[in-house]
C-alpha positions as CSV (number, residue, x, y, z in Angstrom):
1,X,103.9,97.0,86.7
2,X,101.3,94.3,86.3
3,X,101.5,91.4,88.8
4,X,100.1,87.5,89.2
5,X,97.7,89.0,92.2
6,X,96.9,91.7,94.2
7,X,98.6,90.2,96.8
8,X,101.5,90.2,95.0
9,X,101.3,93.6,94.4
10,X,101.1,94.8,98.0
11,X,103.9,92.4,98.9
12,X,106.5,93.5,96.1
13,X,105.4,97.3,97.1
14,X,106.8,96.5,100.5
15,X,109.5,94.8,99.8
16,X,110.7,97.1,97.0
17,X,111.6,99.4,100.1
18,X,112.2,97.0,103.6
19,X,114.9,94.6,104.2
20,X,115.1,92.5,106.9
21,X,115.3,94.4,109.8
22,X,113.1,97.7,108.5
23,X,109.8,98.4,109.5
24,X,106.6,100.6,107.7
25,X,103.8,101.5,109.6
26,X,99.9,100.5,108.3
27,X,96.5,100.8,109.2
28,X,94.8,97.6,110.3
29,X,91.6,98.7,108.4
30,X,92.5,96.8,105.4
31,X,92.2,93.7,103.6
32,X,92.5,90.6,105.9
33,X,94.5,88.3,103.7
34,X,96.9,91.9,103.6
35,X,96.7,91.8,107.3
36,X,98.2,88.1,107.7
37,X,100.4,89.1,104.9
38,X,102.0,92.3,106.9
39,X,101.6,91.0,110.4
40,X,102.7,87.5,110.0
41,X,104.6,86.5,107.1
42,X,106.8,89.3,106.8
43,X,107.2,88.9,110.3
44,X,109.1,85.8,109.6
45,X,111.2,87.7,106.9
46,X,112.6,90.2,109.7
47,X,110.0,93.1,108.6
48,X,108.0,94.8,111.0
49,X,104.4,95.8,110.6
50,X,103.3,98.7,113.1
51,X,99.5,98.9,112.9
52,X,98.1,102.5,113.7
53,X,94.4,103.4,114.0
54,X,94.0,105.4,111.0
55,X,91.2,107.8,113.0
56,X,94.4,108.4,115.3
57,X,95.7,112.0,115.7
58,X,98.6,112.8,113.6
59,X,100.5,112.9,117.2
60,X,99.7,109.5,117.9
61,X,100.7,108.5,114.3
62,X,103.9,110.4,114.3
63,X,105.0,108.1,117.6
64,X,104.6,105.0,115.6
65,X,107.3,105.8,113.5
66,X,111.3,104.5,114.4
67,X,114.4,105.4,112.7
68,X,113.7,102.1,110.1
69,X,110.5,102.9,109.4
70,X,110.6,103.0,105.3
71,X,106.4,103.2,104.2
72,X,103.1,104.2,105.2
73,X,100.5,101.6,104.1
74,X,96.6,102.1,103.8
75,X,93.6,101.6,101.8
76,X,91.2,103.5,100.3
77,X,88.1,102.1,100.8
78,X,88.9,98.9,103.7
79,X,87.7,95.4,102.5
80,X,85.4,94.8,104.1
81,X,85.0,97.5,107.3
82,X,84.2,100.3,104.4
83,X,86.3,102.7,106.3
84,X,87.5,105.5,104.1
85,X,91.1,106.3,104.3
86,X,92.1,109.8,104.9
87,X,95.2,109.9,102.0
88,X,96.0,113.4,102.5
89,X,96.6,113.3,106.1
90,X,99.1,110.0,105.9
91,X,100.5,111.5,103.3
92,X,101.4,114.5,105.0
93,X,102.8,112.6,107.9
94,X,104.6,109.5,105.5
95,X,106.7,112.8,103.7
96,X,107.2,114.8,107.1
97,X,109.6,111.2,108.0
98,X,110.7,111.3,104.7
99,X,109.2,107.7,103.4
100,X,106.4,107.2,101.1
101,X,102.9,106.4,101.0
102,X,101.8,103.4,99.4
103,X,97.6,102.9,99.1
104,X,95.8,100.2,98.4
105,X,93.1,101.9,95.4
106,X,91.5,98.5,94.9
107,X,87.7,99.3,95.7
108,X,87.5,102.9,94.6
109,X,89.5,101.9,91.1
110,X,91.4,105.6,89.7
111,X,87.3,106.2,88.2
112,X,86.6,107.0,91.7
113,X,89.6,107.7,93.4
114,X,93.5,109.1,92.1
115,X,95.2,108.6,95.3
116,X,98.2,110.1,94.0
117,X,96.8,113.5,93.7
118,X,96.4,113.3,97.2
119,X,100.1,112.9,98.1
120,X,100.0,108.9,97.1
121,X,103.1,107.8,96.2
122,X,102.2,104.2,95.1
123,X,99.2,102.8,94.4
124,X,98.8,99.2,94.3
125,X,95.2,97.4,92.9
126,X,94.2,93.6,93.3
127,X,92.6,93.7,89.2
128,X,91.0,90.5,89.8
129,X,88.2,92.8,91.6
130,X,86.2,95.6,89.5
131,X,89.3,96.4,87.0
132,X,88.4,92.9,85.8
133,X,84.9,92.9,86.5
134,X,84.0,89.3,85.4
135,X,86.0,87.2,88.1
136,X,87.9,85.6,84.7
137,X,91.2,86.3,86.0
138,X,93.6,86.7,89.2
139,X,95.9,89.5,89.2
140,X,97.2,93.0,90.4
141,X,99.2,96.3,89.6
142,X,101.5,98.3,91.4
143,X,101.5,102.4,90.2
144,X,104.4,104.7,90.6
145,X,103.7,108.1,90.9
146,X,107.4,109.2,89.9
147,X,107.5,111.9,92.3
148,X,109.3,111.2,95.7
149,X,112.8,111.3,96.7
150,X,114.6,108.1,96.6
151,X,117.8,109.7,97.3
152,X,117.4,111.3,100.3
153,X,119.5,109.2,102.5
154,X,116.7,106.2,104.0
155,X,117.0,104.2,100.8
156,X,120.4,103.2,100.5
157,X,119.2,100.0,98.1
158,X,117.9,103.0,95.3
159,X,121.2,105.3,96.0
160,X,123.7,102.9,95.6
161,X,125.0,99.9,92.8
162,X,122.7,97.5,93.1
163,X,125.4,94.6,92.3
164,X,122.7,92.0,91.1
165,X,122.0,94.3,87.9
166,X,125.7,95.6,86.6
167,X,125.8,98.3,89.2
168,X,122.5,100.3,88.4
169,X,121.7,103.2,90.6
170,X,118.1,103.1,90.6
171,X,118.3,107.2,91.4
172,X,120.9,107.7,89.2
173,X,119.9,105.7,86.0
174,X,116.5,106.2,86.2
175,X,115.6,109.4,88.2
176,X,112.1,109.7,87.0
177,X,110.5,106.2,88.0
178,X,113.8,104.7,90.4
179,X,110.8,102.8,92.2
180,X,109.2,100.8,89.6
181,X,112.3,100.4,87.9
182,X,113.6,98.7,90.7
183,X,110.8,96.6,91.5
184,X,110.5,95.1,87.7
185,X,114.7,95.0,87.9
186,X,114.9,92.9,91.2
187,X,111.9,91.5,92.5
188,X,109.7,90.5,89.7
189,X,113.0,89.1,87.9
190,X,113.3,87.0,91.4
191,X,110.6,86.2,92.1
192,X,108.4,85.9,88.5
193,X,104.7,87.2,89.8
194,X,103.5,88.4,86.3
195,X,100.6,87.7,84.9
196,X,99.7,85.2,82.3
197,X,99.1,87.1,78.5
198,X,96.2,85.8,78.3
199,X,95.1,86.9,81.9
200,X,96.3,90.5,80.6
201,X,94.1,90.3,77.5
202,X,91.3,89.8,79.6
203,X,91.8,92.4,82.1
204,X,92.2,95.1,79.4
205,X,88.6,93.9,78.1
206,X,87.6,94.4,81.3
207,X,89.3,97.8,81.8
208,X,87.8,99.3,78.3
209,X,84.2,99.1,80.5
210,X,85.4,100.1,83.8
211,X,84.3,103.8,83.8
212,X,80.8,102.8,82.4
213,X,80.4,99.9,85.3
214,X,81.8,102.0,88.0
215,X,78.9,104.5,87.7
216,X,75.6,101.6,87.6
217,X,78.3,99.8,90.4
218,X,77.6,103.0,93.1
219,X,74.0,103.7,91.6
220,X,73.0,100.3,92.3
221,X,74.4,100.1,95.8
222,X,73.1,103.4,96.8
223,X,69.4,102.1,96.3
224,X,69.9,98.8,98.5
225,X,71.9,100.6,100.8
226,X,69.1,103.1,101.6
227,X,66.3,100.0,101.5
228,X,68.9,98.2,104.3
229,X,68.8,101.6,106.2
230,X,65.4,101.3,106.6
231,X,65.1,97.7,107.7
232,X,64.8,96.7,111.7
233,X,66.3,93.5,110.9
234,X,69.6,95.1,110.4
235,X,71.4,96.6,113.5
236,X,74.3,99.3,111.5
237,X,75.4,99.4,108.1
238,X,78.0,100.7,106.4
239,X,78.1,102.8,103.3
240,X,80.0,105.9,102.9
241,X,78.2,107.0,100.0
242,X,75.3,107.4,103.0
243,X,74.9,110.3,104.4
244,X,74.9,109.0,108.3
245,X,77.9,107.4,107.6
246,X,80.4,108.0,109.7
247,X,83.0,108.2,106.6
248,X,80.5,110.5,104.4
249,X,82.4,113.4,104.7
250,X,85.6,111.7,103.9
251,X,83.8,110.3,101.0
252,X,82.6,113.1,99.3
253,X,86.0,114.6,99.7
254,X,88.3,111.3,98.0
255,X,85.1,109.8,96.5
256,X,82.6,112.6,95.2
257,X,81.6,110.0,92.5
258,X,80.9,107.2,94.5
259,X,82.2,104.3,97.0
260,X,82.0,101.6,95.0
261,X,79.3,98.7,94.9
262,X,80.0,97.4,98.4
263,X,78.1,97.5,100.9
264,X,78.6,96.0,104.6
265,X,76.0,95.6,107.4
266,X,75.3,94.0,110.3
267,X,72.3,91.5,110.6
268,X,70.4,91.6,114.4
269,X,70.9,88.7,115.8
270,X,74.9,87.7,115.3
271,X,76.2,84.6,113.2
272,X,73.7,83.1,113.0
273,X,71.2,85.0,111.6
274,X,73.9,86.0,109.2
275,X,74.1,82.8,108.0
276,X,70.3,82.0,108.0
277,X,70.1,85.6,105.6
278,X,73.1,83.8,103.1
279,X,71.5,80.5,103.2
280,X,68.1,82.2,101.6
281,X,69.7,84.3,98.9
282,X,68.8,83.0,95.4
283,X,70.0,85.7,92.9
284,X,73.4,86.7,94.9
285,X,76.1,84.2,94.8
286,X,77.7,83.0,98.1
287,X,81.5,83.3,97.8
288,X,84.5,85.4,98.5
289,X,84.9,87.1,95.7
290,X,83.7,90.3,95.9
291,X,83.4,93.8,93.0
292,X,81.7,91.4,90.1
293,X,79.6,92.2,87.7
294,X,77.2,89.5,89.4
295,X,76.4,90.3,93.3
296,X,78.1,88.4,95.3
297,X,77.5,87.7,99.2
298,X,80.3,86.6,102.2
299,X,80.7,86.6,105.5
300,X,84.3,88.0,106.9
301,X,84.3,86.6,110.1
302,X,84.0,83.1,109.2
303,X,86.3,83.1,105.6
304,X,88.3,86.4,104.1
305,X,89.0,86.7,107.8
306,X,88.9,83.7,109.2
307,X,92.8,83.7,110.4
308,X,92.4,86.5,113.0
309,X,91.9,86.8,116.3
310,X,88.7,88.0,118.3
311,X,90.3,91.2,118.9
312,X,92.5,91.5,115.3
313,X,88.6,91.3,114.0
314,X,87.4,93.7,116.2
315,X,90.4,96.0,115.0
316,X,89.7,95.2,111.4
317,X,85.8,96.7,112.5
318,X,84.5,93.3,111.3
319,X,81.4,91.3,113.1
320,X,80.1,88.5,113.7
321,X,76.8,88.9,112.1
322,X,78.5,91.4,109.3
323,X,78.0,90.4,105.9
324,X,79.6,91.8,102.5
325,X,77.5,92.6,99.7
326,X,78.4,93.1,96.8
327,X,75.6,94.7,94.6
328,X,76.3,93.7,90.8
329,X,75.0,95.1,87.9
330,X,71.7,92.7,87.8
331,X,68.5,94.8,87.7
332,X,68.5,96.7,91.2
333,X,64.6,96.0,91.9
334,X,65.7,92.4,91.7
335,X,68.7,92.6,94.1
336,X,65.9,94.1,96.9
337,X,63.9,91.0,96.0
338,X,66.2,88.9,97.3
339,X,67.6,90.6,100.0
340,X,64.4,90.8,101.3
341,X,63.7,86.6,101.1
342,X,66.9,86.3,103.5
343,X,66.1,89.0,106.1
344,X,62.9,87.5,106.1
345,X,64.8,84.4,107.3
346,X,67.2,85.9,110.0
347,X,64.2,85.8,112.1
C-alpha cells in the first residue's frame, strides 16, 4: 500500500495493530523523526513505545515484552547510526510472543535487502529516499508479507466484525493479506495518506532504475569510505560494507550486495569542526535529504535529530561532530575532491 510519506507508512504499520492502551517494542537505532513519532506522539494516543538495544541478548529482549505488546519494530540499515539490524534474531523473538515484525527496509531498498525472507512480516519504505532517487517526490509504502497469524487470539480488531466496514473479518474475508487489507480498509479510508498520481508516476520512473543505481550507489561509497578510513582528521566512521566495521559481519550476512550509499563519520574536533567541513563543501549539497542521486551532506545532531535529548542522541549512536554523507552518483574521484577541501578546513 503506497502512502503520502514514509512517515506515514511507519505510523499506519503501527496503528494497523495498537489501540490505545497496547504497546510494541522497537529499537532506538532508527530514524529520528521515527523516534519522536514512536516515543512521543503516540504517547499521547495511549500507545507505548518500549525501546530495546537491538545488540541486547535475546533474554533481555524477551523481558521487554508485556501481555499488550502487539509488534517488534526495527530498521535495516539505522538513519543515520548505520547500525545493521539483525532481522532474523527479532524475528525469532517477535513470533516466539506471537506478534509480528515490522522493519523499516528504507536504506537497503529489496535490491539489497528482502527482510521478509528473514522472518519480516512488514516491511515499510520512506520512497522519497533511493526508490525515488531524484528528491521529486515525498512518499512511502507499507509491504505485507501474507504470512503470519492474525487469528491467533492478540488481534481481536482482525478476528472479529469490524463494524465500520459491514462486519468484515479481516481473517475471515481475506485470509491471505488480513493485514493490508485492513490497513487500506480503515486507516487510509480515515485518515487519506496516499499519494498524489502524479507523485506515483514519478516514483515508478524512479523505481525502473533502482537496481542499476543501487549497485554505482555502494560502489561509490565504498571508495570514499576507504579514503575517510585513512584520514587523521576523522576520529571513527561508520560503514558496514567496511570490513572493521563493527556491523560487517551482519552486513555480509543481510547485505552481501552492499549497504547502500551512506556513509556516517565522525570529524576530530566536535561541532564545530563539523560544521567548518559542511561549510567548505562545493559539489555536495547541504540539506536533509539524504539517498539522492546528487550527494548530499547533514548534520543529525543539529537537524534530523534536533528534537532529542543528549542521552536519546547518545542512544540513537549519533555525535556531535557526526556527519551524514550521502555519496551520489557524480563521478567518485570528484566526491574525494571535495571531501578533501572541507577536512582541510576542520582544522
Amino acid at each position: 500500500m503506497a502512502t503520502s510519506s514514509g512517515q506515514a507508512a511507519s505510523l499506519l504499520s503501527i496503528l494497523n495493530l495498537c489501540s490505545a492502551g497496547d504497546s510494541f517494542i522497537s529499537t532506538p537505532s532508527i530514524y529520528g523523526g521515527t523516534i519522536n513519532l514512536f516515543g512521543f506522539t503516540l504517547k499521547k494516543l495511549g500507545i507505548e513505545c518500549i525501546f530495546v538495544d537491538q545488540e541486547a541478548s535475546e533474554e533481555e529482549i524477551q523481558a521487554a515484552f508485556k501481555p499488550n505488546t502487539k509488534a517488534v519494530f526495527g530498521e535495516t540499515l539505522a538513519n543515520p547510526a548505520l547500525t545493521v539490524f539483525d532481522i532474523e534474531k527479532f524475528a525469532k523473538i517477535a513470533h516466539k510472543n506471537g506478534v509480528p515484525l515490522i522493519v523499516d527496509n528504507t536504506f537497503a531498498t529489496p535490491v539489497l535487502c528482502r527482510p521478509i525472507e528473514w522472518g519480516a512480516d512488514v516491511v515499510v519504505h520512506s520512497t522519497s529516499k533511493y526508490m525515488d532517487g531524484h528528491a521529486l517526490q515525498v512518499g512511502g509504502m507499507i509491504v505485507d508479507a501474507g504470512k503470519f497469524d492474525y487469528a491467533n487470539g492478540k488481534f481481536p480488531d482482525f478476528s472479529e466484525p469490524d463494524e465500520s466496514y459491514h462486519g468484515t473479518v479481516y481473517t475471515r474475508d481475506y485470509p491471505d493479506c488480513p493485514y493490508i487489507i485492513k490497513a487500506r480498509m480503515q486507516l487510509m479510508r480515515d485518515f487519506g495518506c496516499y499519494p498524489a498520481a502524479h507523485s506515483s508516476f514519478l516514483l515508478n520512473l524512479g523505481l525502473e532504475t533502482l537496481a542499476v543505481r543501487m549497485k554505482q550507489y555502494c560502489a561509490n561509497a565504498m571508495e570514499v569510505a576507504a579514503f575517510l578510513s585513512k584520514s587523521d582528521k576523522i576520529e571513527s566512521i561508520t560503514y558496514p560494507g567496511l570490513t572493521g566495521d563493527r556491523c560487517h559481519d551482519l552486513a555480509r550476512k543481510y547485505l552481501p550486495d552492499g549497504t547502500s550509499g551512506v556513509i556516517s563519520f565522525v570529524i576530530r574536533g566536535g561541532r564545530k569542526n563539523a560544521v567548518r567541513f559542511m561549510d567548505r563543501l562545493e559539489l555536495a549539497s547541504n540539506e536533509v535529504h539524504v539517498a539522492d542521486i546528487r550527494t548530499c551532506v547533514l548534520h543529525p545532531a543539529s537537524s534530523t535529530h534536533r528534537q532529542l535529548t543528549d542521552e536519546q542522541l547518545v542512544a540513537a549512536g549519533i555525535n556531535g561532530g557526526m556527519i551524514r554523507f550521502s555519496v551520489g552518483l557524480e563521478n567518485v574521484g570528484d566526491i574525494i575532491a571535495d571531501i578533501e577541501k572541507g577536512l582541510n578546513a576542520a582544522e
